[in-house]
VMD Tcl script that draws the C-alpha trace (Angstrom):
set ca {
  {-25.83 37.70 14.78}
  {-23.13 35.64 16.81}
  {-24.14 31.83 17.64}
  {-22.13 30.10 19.97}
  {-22.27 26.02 20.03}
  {-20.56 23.77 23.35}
  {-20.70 20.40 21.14}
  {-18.08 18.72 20.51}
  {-16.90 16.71 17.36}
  {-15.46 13.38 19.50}
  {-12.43 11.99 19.27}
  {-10.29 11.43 16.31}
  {-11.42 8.47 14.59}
  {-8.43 5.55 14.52}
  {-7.52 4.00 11.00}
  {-5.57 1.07 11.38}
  {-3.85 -0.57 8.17}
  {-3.43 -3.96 7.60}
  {-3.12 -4.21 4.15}
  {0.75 -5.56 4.89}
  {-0.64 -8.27 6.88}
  {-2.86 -9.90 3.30}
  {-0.70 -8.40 0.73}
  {2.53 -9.97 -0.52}
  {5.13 -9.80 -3.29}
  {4.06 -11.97 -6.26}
  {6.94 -14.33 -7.30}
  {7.46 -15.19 -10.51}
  {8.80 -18.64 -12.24}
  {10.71 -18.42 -15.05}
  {7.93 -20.12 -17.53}
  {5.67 -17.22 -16.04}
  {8.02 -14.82 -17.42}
  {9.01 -16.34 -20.78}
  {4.49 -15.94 -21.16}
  {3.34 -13.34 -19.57}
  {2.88 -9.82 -21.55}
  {4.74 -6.66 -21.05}
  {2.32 -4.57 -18.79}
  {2.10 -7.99 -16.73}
  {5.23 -7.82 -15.79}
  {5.62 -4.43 -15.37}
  {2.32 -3.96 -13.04}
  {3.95 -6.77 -10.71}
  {7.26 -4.85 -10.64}
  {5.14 -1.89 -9.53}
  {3.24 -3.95 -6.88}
  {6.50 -5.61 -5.48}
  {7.67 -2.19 -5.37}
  {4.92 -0.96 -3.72}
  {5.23 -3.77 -1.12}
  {8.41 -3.49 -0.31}
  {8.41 0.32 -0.08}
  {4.88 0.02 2.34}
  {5.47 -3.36 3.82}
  {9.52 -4.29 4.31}
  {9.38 -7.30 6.26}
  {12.44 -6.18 8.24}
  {10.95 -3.17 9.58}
  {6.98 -2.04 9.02}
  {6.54 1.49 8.46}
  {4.10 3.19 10.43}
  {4.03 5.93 8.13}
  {1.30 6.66 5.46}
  {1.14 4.34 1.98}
  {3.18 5.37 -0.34}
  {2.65 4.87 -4.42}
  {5.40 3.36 -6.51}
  {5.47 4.87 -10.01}
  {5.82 2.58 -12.91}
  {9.42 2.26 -13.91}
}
mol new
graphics top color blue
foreach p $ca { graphics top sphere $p radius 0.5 }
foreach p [lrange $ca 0 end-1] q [lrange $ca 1 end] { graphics top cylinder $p $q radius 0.2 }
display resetview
């Protein structure tokens, strides 16, 4: 039995990122380094990473979000 449908799906729906526009690098002083743990500092380094890979100020990707891998 063949069934044969007209109906459409629509239009693509549009995603629109604006995660660069809330998210920024998180700067450090040097007291917060001398206290903060290990995997502190090493989950910022991955989020500054992150930002600057997704969300260079001189030129905003347009691209997909990429993830940063710990170092």
């Amino acid at each position: 039995m063949l069934i044969v449908s007209c109906a459409t799906t629509g239009p693509a729906p549009v995603v629109v990122d604006t995660a660069c526009d809330w998210v920024k690098p998180i700067y450090l002083t040097d007291h917060d380094i001398a206290v903060m743990d290990k995997q502190t500092k090493r989950d910022i380094l991955v989020h500054n990473k992150a930002w600057k890979v997704n969300c260079n100020p001189k030129k905003v990707k347009t691209s997909t979000l990429k993830f940063v891998d710990k170092p």
